[in-house]
N, CA, C and O atoms as a CHARMM CRD file, in Angstrom:
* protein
*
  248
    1    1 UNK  N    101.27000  28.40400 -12.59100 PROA 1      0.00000
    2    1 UNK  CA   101.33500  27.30400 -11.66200 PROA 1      0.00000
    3    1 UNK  C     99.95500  26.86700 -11.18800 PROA 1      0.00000
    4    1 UNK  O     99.72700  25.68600 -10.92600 PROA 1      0.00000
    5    2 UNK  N     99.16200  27.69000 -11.09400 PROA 2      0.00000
    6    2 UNK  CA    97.99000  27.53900 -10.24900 PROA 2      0.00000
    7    2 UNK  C     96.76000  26.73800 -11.54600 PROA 2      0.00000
    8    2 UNK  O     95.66600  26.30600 -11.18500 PROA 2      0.00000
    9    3 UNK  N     97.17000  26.69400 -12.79400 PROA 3      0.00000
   10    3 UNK  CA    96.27600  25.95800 -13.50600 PROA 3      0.00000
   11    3 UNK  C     96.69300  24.70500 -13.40700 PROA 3      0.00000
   12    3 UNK  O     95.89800  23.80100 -13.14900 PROA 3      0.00000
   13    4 UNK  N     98.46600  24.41300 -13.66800 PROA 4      0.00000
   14    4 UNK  CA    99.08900  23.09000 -13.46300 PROA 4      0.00000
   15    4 UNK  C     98.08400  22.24200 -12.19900 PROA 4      0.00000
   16    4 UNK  O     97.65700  21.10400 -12.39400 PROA 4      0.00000
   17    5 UNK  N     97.84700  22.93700 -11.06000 PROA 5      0.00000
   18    5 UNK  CA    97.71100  22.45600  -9.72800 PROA 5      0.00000
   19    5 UNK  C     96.01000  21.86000 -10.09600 PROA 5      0.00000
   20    5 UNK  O     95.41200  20.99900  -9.45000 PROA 5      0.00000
   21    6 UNK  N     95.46800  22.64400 -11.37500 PROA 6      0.00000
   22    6 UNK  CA    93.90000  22.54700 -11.47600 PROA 6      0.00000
   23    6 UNK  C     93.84000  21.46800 -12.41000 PROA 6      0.00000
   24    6 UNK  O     92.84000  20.88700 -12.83200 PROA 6      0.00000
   25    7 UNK  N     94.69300  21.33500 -12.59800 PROA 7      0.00000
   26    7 UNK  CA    94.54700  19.94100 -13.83700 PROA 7      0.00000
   27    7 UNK  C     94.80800  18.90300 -12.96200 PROA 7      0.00000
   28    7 UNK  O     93.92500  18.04900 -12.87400 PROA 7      0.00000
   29    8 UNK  N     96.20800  18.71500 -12.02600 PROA 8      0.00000
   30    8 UNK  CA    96.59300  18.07900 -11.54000 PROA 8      0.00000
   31    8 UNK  C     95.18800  17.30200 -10.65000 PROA 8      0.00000
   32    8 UNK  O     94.62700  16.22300 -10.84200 PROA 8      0.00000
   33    9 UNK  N     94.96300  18.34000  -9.68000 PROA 9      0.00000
   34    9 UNK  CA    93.79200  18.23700  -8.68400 PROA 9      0.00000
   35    9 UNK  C     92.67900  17.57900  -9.73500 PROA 9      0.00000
   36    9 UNK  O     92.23500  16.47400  -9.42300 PROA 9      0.00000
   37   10 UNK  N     92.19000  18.21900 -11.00300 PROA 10     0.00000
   38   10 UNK  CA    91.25800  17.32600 -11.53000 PROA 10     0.00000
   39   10 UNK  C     91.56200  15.67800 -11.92600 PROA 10     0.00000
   40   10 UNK  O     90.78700  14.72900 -11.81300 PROA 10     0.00000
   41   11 UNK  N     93.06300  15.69100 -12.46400 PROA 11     0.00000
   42   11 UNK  CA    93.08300  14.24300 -13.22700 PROA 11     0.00000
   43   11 UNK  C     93.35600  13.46000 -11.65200 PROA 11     0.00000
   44   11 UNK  O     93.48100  12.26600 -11.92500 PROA 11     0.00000
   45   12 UNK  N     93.48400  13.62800 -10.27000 PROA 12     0.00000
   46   12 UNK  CA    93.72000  13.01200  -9.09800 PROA 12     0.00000
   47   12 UNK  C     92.12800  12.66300  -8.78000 PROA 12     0.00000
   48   12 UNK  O     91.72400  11.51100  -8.61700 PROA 12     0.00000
   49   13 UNK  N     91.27500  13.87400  -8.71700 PROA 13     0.00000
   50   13 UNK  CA    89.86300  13.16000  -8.76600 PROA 13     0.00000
   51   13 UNK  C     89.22000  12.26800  -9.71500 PROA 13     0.00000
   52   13 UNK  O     88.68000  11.21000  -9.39200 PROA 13     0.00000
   53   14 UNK  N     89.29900  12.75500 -10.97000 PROA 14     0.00000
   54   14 UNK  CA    88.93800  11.74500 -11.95200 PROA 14     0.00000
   55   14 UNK  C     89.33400  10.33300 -11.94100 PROA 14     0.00000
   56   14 UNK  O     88.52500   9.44300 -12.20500 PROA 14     0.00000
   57   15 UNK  N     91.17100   9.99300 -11.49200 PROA 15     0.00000
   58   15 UNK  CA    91.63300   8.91600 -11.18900 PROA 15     0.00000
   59   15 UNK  C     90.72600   8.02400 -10.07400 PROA 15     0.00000
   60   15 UNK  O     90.23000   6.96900 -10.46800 PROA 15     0.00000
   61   16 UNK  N     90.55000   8.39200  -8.89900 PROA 16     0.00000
   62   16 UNK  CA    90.25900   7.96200  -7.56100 PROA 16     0.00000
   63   16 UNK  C     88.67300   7.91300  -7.69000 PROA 16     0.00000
   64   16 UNK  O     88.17100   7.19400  -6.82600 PROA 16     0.00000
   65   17 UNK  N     87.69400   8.55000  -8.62800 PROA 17     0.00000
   66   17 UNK  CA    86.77800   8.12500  -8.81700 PROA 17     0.00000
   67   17 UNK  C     86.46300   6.61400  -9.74400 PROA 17     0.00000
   68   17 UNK  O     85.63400   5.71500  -9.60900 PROA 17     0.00000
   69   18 UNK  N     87.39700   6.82700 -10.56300 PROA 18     0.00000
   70   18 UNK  CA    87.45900   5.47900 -11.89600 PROA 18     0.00000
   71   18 UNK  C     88.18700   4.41800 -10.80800 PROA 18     0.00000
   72   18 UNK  O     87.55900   3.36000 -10.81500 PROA 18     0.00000
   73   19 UNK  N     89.38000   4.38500  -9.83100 PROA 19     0.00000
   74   19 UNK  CA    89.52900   3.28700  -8.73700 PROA 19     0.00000
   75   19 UNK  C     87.90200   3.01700  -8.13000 PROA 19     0.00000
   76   19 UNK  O     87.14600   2.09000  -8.42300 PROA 19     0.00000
   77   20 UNK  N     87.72800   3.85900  -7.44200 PROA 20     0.00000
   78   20 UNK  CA    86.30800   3.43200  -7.43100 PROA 20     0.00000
   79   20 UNK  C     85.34800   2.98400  -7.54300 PROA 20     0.00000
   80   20 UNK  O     84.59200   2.31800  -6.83500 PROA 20     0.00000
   81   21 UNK  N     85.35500   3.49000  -8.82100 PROA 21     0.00000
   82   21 UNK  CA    84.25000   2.48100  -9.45300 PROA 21     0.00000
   83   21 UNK  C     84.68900   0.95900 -10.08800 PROA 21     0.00000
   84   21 UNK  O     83.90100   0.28600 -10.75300 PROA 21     0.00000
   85   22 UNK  N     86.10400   0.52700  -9.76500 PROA 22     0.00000
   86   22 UNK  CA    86.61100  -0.57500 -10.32600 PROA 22     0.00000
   87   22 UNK  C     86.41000  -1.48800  -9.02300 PROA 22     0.00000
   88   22 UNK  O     86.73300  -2.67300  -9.10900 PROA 22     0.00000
   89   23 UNK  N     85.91400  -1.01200  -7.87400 PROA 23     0.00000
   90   23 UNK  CA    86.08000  -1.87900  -6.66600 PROA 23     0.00000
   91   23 UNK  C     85.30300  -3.37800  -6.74000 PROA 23     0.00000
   92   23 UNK  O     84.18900  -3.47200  -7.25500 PROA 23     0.00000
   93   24 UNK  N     85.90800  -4.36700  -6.25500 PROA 24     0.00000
   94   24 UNK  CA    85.55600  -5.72400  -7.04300 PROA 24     0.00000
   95   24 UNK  C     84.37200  -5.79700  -5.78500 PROA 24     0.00000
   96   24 UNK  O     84.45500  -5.10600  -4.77000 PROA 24     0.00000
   97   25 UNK  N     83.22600  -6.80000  -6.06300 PROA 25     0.00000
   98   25 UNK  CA    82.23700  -6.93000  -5.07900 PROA 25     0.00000
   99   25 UNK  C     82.53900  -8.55400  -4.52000 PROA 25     0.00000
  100   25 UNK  O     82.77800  -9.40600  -5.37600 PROA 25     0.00000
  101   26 UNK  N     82.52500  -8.82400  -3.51300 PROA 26     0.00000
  102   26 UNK  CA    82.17100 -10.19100  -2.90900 PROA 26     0.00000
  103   26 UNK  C     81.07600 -10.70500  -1.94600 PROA 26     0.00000
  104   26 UNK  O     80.75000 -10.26900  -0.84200 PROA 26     0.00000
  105   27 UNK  N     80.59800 -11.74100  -2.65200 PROA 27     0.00000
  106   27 UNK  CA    79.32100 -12.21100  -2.16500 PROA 27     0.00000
  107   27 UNK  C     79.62000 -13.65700  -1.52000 PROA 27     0.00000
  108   27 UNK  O     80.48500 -14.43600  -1.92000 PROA 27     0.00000
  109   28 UNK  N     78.73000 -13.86500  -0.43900 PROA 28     0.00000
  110   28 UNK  CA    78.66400 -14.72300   0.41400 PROA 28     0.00000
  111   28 UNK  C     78.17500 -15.65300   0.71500 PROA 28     0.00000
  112   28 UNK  O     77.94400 -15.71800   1.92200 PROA 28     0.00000
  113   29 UNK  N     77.63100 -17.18100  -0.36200 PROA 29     0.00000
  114   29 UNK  CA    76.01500 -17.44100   0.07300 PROA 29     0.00000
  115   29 UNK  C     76.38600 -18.88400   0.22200 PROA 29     0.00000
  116   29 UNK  O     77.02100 -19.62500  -0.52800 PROA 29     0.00000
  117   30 UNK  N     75.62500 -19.16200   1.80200 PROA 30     0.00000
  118   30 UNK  CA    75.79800 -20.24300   2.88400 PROA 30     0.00000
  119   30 UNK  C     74.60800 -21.18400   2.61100 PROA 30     0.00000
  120   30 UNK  O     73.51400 -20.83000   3.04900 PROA 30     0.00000
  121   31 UNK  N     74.73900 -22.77400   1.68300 PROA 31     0.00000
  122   31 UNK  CA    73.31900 -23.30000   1.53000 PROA 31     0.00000
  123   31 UNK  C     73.00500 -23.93800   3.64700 PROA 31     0.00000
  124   31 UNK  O     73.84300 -24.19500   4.51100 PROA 31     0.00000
  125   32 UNK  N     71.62600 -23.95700   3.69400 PROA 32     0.00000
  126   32 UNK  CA    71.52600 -24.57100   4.62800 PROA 32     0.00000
  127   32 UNK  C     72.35400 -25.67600   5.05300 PROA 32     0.00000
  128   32 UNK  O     73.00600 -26.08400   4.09100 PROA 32     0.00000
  129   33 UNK  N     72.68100 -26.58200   6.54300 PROA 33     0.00000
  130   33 UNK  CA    73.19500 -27.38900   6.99600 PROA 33     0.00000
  131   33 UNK  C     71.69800 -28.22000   7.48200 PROA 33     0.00000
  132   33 UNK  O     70.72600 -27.78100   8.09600 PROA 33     0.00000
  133   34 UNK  N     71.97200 -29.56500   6.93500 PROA 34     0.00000
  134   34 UNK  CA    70.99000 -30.89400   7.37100 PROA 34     0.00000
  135   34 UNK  C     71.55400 -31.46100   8.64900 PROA 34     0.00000
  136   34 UNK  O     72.75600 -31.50000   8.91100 PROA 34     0.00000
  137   35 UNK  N     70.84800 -31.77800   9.20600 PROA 35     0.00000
  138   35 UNK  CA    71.52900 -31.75600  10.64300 PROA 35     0.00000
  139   35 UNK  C     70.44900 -33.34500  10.48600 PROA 35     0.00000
  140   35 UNK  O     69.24000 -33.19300  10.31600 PROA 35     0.00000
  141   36 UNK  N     71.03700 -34.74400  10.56600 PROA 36     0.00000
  142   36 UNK  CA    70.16100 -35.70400  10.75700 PROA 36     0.00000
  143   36 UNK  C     69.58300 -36.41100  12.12400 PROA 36     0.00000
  144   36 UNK  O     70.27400 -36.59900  13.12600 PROA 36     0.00000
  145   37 UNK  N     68.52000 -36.68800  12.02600 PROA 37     0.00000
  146   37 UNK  CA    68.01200 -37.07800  13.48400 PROA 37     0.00000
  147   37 UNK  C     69.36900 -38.35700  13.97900 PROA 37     0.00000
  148   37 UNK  O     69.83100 -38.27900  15.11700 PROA 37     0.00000
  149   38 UNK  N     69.76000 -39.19500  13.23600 PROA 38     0.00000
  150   38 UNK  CA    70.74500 -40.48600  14.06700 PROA 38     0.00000
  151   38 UNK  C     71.89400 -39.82000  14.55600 PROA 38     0.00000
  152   38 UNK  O     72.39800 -40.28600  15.57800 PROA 38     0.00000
  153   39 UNK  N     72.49700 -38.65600  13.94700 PROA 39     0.00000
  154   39 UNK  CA    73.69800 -37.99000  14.47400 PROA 39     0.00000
  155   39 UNK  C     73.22100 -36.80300  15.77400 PROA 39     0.00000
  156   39 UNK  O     74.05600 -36.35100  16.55600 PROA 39     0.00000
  157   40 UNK  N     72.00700 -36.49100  15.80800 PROA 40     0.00000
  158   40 UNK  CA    72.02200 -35.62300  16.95400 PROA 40     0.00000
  159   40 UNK  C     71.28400 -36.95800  18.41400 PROA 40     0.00000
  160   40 UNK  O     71.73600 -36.96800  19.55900 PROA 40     0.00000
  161   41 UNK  N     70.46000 -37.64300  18.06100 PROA 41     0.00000
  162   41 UNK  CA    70.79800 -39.07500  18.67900 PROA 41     0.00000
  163   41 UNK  C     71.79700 -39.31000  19.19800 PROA 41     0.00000
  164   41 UNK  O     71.93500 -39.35000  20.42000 PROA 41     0.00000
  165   42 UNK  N     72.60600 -39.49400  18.44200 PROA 42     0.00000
  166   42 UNK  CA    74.20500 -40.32700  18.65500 PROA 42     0.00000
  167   42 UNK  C     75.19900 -39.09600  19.21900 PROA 42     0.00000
  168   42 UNK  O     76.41500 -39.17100  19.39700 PROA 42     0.00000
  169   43 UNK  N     74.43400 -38.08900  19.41900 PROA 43     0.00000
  170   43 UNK  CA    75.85300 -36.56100  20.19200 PROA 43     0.00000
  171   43 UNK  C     74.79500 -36.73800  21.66100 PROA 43     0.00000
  172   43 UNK  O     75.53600 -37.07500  22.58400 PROA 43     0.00000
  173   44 UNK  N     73.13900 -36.60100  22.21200 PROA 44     0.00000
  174   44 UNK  CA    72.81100 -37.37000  23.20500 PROA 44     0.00000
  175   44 UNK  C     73.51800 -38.22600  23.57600 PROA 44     0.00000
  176   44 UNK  O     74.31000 -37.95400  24.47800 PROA 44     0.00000
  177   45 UNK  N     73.49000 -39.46000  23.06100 PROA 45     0.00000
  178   45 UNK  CA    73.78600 -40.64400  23.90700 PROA 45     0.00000
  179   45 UNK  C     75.21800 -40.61200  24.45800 PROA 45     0.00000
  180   45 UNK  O     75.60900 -41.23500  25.44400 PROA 45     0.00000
  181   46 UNK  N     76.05000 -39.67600  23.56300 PROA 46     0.00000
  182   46 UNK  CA    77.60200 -39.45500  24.39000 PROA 46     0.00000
  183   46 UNK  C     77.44000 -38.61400  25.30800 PROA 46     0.00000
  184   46 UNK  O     78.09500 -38.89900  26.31000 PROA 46     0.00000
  185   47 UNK  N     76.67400 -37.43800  25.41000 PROA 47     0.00000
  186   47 UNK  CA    76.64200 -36.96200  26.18400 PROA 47     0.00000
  187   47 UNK  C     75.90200 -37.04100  27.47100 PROA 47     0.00000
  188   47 UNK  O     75.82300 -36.28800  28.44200 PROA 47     0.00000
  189   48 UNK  N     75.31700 -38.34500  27.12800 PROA 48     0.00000
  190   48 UNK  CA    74.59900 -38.40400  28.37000 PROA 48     0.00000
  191   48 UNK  C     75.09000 -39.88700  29.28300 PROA 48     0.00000
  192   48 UNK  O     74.53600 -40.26400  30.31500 PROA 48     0.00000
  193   49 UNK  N     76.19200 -40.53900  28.63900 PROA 49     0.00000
  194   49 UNK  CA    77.27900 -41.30100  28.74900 PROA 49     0.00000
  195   49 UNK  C     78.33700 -40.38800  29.68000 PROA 49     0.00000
  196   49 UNK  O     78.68100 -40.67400  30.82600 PROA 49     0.00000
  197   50 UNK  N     78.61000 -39.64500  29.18800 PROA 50     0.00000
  198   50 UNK  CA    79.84100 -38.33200  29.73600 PROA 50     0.00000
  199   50 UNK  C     78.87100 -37.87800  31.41500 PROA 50     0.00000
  200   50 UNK  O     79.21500 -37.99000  32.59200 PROA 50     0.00000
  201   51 UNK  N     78.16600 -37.59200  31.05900 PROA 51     0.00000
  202   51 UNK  CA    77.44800 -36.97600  32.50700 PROA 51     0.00000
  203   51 UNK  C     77.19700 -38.37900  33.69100 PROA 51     0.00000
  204   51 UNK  O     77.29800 -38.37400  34.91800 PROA 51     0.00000
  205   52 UNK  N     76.85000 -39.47500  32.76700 PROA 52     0.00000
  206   52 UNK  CA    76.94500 -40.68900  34.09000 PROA 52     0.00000
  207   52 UNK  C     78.34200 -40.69600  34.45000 PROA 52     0.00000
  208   52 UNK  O     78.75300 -40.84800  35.60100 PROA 52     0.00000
  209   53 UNK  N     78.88600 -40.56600  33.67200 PROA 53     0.00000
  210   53 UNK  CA    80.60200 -41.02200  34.26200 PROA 53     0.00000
  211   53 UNK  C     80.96400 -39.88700  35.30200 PROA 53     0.00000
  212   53 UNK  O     81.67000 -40.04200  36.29900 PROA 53     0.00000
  213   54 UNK  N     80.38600 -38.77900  34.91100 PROA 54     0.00000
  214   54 UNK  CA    81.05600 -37.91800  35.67900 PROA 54     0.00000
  215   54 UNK  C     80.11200 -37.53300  37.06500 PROA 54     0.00000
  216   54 UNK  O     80.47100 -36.69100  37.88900 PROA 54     0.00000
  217   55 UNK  N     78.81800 -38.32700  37.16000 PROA 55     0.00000
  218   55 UNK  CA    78.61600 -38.31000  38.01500 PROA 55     0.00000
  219   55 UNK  C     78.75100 -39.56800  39.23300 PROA 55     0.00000
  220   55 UNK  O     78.30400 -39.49000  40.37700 PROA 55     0.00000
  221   56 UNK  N     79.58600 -40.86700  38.55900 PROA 56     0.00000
  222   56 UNK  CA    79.70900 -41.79100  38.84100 PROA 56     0.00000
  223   56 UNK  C     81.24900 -41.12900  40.10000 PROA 56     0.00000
  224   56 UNK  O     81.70100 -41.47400  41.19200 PROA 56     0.00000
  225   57 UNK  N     81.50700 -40.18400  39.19200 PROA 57     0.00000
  226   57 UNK  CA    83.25900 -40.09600  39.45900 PROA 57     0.00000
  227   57 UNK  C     82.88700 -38.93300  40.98100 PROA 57     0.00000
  228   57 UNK  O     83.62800 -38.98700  41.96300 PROA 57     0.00000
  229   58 UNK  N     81.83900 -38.09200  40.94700 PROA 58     0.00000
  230   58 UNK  CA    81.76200 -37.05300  41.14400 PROA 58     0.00000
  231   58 UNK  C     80.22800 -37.32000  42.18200 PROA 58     0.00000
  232   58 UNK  O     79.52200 -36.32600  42.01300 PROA 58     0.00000
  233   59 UNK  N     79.71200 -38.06900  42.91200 PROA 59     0.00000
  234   59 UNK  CA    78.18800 -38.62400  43.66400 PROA 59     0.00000
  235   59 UNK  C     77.82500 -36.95000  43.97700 PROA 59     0.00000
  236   59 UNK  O     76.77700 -36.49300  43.52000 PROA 59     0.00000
  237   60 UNK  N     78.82000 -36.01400  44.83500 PROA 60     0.00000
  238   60 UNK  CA    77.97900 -35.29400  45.70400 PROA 60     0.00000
  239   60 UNK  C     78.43000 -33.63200  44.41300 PROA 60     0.00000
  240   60 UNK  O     78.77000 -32.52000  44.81500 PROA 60     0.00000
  241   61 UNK  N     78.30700 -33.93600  43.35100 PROA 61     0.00000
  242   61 UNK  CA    78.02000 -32.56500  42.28800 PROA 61     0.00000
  243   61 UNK  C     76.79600 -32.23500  42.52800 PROA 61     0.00000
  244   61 UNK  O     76.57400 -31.02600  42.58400 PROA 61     0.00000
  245   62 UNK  N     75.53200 -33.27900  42.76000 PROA 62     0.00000
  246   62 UNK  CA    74.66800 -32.02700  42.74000 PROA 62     0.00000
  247   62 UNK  C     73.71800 -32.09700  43.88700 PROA 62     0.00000
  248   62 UNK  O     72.91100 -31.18700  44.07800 PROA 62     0.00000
């Protein structure tokens, strides 16, 4: 019995090493983002639209 258990125990390592080494790899690669001067312009001017209104709505915020 005790050789059965030594084969067994070996072909369970041998298995789980060969899973192993089958493990798939994944890679990740992010090109830069262009960020253009008229669109960060144009996210200002709303936001600085949004803050008159809300201080129009709002005199004693600050």
């Amino acid at each position: 019995m005790t050789r059965t258990r030594t084969r067994l125990a070996l072909f369970g390592l041998v298995a789980a090493l060969g899973a192993s080494a089958c493990t798939p790899t994944i890679r990740l690669q992010v090109d830069p983002i262009q960020i253009y001067a008229k669109l960060d312009a144009d996210v200002r001017v709303r936001l600085d639209k949004e803050l008159q209104d809300l201080l129009v709505e709002n005199p004693n915020l600050f």
